[in-house]
Biopython code that builds the backbone (N, CA, C, O; Angstrom):
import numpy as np
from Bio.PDB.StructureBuilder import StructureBuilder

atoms = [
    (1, "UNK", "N", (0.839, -1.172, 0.000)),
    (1, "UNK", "CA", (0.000, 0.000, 0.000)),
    (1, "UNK", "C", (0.885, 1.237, 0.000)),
    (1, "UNK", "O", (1.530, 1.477, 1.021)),
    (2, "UNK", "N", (0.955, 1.856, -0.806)),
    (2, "UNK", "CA", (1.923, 3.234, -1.130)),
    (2, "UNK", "C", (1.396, 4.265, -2.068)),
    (2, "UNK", "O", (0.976, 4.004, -3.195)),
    (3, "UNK", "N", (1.448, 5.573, -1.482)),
    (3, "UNK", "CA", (0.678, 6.142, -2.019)),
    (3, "UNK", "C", (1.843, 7.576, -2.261)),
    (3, "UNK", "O", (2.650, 7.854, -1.373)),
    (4, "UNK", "N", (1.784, 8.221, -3.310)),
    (4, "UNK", "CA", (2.628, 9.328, -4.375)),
    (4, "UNK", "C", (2.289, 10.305, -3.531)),
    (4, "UNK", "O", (1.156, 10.290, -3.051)),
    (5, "UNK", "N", (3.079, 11.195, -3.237)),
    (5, "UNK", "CA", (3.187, 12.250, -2.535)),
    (5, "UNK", "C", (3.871, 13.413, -3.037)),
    (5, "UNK", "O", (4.934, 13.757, -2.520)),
    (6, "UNK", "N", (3.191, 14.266, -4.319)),
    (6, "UNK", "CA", (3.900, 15.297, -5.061)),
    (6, "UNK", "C", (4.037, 16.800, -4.988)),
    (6, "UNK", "O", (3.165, 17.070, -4.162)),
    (7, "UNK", "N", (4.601, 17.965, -5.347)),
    (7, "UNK", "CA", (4.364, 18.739, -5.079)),
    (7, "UNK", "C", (4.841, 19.204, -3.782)),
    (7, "UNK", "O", (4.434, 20.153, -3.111)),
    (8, "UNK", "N", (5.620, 18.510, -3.586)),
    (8, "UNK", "CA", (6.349, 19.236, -1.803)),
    (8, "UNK", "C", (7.237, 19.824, -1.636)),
    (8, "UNK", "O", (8.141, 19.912, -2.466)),
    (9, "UNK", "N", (7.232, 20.420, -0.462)),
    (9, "UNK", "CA", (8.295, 21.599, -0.012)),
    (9, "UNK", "C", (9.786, 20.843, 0.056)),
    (9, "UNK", "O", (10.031, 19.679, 0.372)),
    (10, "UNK", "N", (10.601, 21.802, -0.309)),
    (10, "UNK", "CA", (12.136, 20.839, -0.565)),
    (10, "UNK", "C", (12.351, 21.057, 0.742)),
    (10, "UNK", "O", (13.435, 20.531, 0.998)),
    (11, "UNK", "N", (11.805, 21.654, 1.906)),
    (11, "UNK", "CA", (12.259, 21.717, 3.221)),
    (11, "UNK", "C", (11.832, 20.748, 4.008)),
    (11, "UNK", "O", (11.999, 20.763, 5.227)),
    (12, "UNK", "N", (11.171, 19.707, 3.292)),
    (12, "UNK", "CA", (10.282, 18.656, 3.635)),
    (12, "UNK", "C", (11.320, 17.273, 4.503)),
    (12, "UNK", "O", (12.454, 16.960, 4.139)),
    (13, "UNK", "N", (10.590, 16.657, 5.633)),
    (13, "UNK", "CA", (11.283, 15.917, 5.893)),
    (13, "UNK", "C", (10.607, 14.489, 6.579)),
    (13, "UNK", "O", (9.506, 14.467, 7.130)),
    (14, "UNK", "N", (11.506, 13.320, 6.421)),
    (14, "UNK", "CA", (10.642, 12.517, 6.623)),
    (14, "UNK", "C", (9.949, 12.261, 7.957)),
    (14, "UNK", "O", (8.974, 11.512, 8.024)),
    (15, "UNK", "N", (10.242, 12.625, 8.573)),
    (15, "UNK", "CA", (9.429, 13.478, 10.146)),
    (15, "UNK", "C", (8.137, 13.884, 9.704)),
    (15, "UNK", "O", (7.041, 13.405, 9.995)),
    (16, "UNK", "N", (8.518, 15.135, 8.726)),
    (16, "UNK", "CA", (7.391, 16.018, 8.488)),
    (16, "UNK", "C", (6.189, 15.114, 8.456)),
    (16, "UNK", "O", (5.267, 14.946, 9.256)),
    (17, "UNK", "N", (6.563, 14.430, 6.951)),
    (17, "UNK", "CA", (5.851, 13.366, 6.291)),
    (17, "UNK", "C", (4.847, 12.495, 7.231)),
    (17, "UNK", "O", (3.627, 12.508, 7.071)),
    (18, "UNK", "N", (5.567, 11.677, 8.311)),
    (18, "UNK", "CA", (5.291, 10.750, 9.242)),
    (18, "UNK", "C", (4.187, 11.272, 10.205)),
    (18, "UNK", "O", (2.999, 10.995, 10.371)),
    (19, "UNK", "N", (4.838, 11.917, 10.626)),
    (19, "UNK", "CA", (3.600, 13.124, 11.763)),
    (19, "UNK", "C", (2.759, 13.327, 11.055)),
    (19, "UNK", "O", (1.925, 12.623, 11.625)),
    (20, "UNK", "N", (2.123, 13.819, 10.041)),
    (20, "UNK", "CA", (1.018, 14.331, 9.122)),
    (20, "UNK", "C", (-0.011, 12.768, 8.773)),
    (20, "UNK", "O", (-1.213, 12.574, 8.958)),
    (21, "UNK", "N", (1.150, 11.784, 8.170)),
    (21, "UNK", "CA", (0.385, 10.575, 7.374)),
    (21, "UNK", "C", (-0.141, 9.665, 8.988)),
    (21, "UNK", "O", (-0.897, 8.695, 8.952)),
    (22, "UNK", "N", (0.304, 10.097, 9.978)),
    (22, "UNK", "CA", (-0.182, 8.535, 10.953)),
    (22, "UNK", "C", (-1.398, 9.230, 11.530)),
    (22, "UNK", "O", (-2.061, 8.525, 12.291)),
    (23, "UNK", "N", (-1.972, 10.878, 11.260)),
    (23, "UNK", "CA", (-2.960, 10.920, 11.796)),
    (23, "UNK", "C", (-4.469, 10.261, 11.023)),
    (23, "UNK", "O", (-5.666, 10.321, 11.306)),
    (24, "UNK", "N", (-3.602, 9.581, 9.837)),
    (24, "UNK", "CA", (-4.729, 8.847, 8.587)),
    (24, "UNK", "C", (-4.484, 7.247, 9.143)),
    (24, "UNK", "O", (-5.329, 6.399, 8.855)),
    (25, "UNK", "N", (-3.433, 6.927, 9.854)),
    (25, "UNK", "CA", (-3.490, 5.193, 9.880)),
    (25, "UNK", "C", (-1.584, 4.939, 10.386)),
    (25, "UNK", "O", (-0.811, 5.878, 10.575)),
    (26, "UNK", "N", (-1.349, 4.000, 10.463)),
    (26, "UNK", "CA", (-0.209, 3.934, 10.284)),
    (26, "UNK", "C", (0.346, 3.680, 9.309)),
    (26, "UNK", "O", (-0.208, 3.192, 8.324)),
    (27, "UNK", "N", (1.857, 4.031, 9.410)),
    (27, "UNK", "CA", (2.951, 4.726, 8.388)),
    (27, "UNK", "C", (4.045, 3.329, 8.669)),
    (27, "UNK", "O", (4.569, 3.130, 9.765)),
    (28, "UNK", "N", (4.247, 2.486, 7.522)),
    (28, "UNK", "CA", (5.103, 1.557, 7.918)),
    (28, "UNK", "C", (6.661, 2.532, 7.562)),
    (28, "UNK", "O", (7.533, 2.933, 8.333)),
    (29, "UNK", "N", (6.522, 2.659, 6.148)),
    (29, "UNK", "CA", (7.477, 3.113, 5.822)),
    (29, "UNK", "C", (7.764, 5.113, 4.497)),
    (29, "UNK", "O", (7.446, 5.261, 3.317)),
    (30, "UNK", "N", (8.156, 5.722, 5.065)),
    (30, "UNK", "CA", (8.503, 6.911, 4.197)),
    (30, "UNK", "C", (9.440, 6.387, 3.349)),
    (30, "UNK", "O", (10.146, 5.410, 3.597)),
    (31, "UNK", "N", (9.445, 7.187, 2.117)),
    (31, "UNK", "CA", (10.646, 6.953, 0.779)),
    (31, "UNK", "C", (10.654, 8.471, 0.475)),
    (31, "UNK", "O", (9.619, 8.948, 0.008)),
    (32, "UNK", "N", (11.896, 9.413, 0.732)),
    (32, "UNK", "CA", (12.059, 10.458, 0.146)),
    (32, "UNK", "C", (12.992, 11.129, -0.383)),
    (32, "UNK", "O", (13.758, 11.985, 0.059)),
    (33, "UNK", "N", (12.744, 10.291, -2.138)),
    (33, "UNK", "CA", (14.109, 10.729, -2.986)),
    (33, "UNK", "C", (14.964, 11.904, -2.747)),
    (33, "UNK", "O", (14.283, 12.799, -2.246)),
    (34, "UNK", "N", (16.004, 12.195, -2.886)),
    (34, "UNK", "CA", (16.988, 13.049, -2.489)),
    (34, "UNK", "C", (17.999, 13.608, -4.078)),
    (34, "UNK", "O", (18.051, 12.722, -4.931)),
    (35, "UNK", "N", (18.490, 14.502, -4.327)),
    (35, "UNK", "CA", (19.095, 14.863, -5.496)),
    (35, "UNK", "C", (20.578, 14.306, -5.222)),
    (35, "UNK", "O", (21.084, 14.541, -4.125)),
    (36, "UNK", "N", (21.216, 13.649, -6.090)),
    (36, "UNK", "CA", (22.504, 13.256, -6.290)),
    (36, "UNK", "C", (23.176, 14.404, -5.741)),
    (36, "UNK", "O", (23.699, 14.395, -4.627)),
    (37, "UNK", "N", (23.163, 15.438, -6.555)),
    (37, "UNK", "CA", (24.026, 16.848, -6.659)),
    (37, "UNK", "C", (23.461, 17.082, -5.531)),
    (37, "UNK", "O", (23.832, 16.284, -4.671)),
    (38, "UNK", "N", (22.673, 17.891, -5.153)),
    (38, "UNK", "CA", (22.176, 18.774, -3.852)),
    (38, "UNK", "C", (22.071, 17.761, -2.449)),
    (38, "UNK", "O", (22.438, 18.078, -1.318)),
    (39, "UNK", "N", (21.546, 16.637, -2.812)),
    (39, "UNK", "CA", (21.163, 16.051, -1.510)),
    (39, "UNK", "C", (19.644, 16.706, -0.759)),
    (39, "UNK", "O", (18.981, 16.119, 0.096)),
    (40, "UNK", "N", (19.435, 17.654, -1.174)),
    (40, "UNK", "CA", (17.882, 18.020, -0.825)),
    (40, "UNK", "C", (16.893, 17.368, -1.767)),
    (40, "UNK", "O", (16.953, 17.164, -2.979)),
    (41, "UNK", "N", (15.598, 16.991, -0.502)),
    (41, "UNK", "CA", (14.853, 16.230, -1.407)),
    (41, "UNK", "C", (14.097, 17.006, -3.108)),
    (41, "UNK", "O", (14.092, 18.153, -3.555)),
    (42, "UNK", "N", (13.663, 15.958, -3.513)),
    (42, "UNK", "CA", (13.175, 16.009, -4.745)),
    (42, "UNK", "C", (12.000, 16.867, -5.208)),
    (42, "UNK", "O", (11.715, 17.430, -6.265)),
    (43, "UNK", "N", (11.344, 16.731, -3.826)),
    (43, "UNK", "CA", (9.627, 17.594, -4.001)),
    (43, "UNK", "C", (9.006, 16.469, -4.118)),
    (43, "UNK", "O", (7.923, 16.680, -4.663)),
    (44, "UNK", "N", (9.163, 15.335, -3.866)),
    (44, "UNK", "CA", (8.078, 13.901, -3.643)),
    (44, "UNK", "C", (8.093, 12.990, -3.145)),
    (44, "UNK", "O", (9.293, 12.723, -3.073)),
    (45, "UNK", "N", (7.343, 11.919, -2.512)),
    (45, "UNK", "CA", (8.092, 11.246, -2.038)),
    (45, "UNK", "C", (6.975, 9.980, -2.049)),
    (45, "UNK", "O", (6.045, 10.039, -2.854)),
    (46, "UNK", "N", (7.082, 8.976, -1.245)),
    (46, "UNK", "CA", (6.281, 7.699, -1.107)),
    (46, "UNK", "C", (5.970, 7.106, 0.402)),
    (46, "UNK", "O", (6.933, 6.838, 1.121)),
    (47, "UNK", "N", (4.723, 6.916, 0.847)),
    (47, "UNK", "CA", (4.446, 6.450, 1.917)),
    (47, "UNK", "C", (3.797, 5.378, 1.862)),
    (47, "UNK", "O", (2.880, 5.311, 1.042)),
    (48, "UNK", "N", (4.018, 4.526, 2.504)),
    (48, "UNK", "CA", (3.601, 2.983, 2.930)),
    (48, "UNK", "C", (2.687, 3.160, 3.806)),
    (48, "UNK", "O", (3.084, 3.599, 4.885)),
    (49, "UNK", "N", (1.015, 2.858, 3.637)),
    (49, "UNK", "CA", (0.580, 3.018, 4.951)),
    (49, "UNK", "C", (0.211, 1.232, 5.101)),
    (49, "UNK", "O", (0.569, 0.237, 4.471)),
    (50, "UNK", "N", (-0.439, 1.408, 5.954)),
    (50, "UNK", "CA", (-0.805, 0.000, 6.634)),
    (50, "UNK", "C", (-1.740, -1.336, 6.039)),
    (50, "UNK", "O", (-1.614, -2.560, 6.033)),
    (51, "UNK", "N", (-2.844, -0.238, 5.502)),
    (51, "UNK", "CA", (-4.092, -0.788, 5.229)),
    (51, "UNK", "C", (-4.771, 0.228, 3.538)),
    (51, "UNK", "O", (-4.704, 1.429, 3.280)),
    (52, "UNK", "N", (-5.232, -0.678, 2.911)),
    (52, "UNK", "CA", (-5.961, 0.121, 2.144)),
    (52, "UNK", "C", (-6.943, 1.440, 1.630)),
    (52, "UNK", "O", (-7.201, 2.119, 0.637)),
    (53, "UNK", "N", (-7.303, 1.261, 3.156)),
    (53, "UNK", "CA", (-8.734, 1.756, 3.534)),
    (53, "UNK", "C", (-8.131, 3.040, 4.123)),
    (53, "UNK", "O", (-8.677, 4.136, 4.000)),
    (54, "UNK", "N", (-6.496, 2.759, 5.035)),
    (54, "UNK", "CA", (-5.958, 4.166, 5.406)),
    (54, "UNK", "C", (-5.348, 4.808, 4.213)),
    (54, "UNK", "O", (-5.273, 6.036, 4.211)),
    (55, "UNK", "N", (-4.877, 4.090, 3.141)),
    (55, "UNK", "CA", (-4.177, 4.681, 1.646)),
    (55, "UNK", "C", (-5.119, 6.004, 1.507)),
    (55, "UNK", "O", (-4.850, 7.202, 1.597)),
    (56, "UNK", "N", (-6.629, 5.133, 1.188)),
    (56, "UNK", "CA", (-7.480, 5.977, 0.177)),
    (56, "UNK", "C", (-7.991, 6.964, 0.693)),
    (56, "UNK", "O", (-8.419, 7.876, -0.015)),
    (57, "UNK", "N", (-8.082, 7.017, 2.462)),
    (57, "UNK", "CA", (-8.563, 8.306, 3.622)),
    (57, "UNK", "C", (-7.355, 9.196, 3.357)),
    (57, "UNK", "O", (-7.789, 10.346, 3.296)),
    (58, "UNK", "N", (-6.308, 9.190, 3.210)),
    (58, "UNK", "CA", (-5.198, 10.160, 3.331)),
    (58, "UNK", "C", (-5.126, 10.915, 1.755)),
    (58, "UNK", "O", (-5.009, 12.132, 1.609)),
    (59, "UNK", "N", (-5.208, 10.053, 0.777)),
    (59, "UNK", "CA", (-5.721, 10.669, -0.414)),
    (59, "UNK", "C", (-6.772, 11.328, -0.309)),
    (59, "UNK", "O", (-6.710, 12.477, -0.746)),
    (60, "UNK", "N", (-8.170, 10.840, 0.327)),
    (60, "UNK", "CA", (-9.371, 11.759, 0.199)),
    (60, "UNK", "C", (-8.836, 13.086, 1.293)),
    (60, "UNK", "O", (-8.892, 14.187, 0.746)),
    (61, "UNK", "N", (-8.532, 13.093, 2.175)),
    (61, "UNK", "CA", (-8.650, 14.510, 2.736)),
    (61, "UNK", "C", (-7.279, 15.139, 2.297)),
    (61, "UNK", "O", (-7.397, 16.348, 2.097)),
    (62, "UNK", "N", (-6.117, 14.694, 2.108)),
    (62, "UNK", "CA", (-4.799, 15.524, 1.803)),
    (62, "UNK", "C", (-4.598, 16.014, -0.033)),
    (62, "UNK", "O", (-3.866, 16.863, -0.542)),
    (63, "UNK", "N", (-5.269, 15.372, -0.449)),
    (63, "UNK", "CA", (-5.023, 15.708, -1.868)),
    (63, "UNK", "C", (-5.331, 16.857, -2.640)),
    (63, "UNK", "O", (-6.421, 16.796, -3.208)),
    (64, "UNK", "N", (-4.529, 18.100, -2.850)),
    (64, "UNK", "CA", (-5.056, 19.377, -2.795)),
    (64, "UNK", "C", (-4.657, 20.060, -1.947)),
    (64, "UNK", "O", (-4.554, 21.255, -2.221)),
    (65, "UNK", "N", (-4.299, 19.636, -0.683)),
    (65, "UNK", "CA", (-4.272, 20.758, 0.340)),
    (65, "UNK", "C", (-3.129, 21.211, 0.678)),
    (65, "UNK", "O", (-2.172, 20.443, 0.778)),
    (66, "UNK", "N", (-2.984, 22.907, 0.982)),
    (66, "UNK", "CA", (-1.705, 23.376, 0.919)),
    (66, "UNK", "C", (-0.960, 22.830, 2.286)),
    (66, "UNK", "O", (-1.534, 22.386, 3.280)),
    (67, "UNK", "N", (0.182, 22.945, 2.126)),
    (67, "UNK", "CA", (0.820, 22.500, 3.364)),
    (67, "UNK", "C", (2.395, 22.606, 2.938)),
    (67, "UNK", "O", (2.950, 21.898, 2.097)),
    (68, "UNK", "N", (3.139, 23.917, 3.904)),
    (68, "UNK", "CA", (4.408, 24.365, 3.622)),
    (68, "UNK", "C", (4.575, 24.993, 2.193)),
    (68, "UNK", "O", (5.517, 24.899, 1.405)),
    (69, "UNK", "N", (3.013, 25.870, 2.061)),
    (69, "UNK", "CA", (3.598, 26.942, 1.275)),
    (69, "UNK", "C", (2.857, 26.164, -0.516)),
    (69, "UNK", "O", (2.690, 26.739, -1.592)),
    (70, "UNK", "N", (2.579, 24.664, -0.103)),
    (70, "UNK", "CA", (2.799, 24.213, -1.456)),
    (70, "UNK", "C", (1.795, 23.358, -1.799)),
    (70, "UNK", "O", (1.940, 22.351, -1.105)),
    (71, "UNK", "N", (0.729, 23.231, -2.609)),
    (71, "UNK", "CA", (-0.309, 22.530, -2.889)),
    (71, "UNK", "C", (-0.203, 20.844, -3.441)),
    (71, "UNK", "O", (0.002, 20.417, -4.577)),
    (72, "UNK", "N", (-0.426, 20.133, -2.185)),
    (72, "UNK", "CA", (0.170, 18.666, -2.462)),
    (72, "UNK", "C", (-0.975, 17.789, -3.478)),
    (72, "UNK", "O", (-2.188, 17.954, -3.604)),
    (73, "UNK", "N", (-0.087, 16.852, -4.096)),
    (73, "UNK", "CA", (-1.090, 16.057, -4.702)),
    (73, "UNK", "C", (-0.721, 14.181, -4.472)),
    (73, "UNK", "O", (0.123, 13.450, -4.992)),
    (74, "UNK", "N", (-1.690, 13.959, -3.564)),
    (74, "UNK", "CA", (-1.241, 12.135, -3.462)),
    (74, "UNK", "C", (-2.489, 11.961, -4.288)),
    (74, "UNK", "O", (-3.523, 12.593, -4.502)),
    (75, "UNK", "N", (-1.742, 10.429, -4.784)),
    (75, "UNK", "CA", (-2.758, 9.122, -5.604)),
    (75, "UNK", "C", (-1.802, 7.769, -4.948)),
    (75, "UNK", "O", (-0.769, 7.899, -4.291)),
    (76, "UNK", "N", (-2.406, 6.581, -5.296)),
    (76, "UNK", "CA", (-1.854, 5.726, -5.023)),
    (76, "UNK", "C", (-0.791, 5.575, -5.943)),
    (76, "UNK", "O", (-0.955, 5.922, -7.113)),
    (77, "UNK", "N", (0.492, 5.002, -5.473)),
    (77, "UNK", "CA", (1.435, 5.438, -6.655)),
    (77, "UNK", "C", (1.305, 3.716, -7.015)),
    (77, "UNK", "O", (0.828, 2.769, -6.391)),
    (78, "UNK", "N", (1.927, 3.843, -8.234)),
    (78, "UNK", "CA", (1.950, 2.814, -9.437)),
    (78, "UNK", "C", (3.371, 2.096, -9.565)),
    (78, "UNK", "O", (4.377, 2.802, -9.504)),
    (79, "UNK", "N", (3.479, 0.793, -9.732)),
    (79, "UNK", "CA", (4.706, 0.217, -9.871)),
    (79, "UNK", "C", (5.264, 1.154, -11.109)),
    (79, "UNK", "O", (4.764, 1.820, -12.016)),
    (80, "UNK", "N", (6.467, 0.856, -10.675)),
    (80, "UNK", "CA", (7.646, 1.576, -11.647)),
    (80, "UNK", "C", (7.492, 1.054, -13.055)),
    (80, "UNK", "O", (6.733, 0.103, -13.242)),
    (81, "UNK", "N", (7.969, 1.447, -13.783)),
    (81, "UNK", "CA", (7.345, 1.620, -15.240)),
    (81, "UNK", "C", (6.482, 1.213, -16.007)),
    (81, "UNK", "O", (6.739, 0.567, -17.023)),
    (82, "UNK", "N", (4.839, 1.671, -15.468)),
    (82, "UNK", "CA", (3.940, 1.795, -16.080)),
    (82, "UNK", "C", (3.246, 3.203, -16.031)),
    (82, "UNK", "O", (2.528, 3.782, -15.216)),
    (83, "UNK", "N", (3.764, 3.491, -17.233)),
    (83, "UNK", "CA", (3.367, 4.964, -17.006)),
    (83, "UNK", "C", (2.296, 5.028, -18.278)),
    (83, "UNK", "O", (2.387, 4.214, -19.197)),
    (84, "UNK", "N", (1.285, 6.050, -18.254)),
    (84, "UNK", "CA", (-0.018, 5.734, -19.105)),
    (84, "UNK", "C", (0.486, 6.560, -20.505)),
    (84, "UNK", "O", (0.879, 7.714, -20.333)),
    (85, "UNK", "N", (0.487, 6.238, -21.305)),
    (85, "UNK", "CA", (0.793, 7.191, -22.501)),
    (85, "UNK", "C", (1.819, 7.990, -22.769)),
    (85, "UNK", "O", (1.798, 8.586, -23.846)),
    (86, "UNK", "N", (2.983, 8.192, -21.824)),
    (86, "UNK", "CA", (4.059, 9.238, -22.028)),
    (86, "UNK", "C", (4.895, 8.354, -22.863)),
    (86, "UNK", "O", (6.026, 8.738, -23.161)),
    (87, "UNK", "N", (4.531, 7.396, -23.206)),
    (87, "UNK", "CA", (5.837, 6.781, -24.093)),
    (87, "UNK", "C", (5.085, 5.909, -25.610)),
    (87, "UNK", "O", (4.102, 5.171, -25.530)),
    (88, "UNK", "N", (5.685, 6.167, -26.654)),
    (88, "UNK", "CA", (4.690, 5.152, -27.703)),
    (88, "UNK", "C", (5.407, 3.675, -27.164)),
    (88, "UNK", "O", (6.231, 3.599, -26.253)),
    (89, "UNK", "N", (4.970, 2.744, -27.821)),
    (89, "UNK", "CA", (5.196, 1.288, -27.859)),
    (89, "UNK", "C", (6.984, 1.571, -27.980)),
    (89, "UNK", "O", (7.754, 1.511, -27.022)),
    (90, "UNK", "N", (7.346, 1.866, -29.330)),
    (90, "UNK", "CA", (8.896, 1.687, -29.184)),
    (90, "UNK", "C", (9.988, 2.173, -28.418)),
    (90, "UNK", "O", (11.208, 2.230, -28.573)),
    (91, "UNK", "N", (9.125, 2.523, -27.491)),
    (91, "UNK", "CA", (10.007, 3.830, -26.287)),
    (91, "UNK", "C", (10.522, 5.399, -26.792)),
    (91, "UNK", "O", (11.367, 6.098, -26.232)),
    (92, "UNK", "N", (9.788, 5.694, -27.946)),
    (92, "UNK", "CA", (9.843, 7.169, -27.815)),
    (92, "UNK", "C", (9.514, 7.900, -27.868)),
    (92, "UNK", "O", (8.302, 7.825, -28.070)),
    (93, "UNK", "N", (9.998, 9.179, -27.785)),
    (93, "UNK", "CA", (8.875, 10.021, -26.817)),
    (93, "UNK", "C", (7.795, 10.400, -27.951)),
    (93, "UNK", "O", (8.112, 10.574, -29.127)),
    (94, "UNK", "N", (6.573, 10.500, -27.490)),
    (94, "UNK", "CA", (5.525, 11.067, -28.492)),
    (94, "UNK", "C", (5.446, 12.609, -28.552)),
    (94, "UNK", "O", (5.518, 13.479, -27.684)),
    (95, "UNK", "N", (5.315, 12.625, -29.563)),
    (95, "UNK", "CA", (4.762, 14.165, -30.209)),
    (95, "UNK", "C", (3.964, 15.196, -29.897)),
    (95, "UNK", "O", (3.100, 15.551, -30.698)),
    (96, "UNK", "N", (4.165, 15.950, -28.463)),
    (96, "UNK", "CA", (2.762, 16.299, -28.414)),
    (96, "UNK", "C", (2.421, 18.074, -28.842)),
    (96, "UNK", "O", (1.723, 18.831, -28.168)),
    (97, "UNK", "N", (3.061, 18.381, -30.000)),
    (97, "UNK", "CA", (3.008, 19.547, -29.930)),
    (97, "UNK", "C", (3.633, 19.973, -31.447)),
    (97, "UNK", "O", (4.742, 19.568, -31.795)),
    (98, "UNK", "N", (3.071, 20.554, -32.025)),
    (98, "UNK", "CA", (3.978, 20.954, -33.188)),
    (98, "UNK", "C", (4.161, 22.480, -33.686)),
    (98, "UNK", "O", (4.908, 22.736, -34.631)),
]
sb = StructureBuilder()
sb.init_structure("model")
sb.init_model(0)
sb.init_chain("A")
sb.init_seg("    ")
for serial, (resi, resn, name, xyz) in enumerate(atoms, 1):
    if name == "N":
        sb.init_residue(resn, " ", resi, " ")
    sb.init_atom(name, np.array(xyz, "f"), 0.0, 1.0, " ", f" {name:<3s}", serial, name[0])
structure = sb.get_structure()
């Protein structure tokens, strides 16, 4: 159960994160990519909650709402490379603009 956490403050921390998500359920685990170069996070990150039912409560009330300046957006996040349409079949990039 892991749910996308976008749109965040680079002052963000996995504290922050934790304190906010366990008042929806418990928080097994935070994931919050970090920049090679900078070492400050990314602006997103991934939370593990417990149960399903706490995934989709933390999406329904947090999704949208400002917090540190910055208007967050969770969904349940998606295994790694399935992404919907950003890529044609042969892996490149599509056209979207001419």
């Amino acid at each position: 159960m892991s749910v996308y956490v976008g749109n965040l403050s680079y002052d963000i921390t996995r504290e922050d994160l934790e304190r906010v998500f366990n008042d929806y359920g418990s928080v097994n685990r935070v994931s919050l990519p970090t920049d090679r170069e900078t070492g400050r996070p990314r602006g997103f990150a991934f939370v593990d909650m417990g149960a399903e039912a706490e995934e989709q409560a933390v999406i329904e009330a947090l999704d949208g709402a400002e917090w540190m300046g910055r208007e967050m957006r969770l969904n349940k996040a998606r295994p790694r490379g399935s992404r919907n349409g950003s890529r044609s079949t042969n892996g490149n990039y599509r056209r979207t603009s001419f």
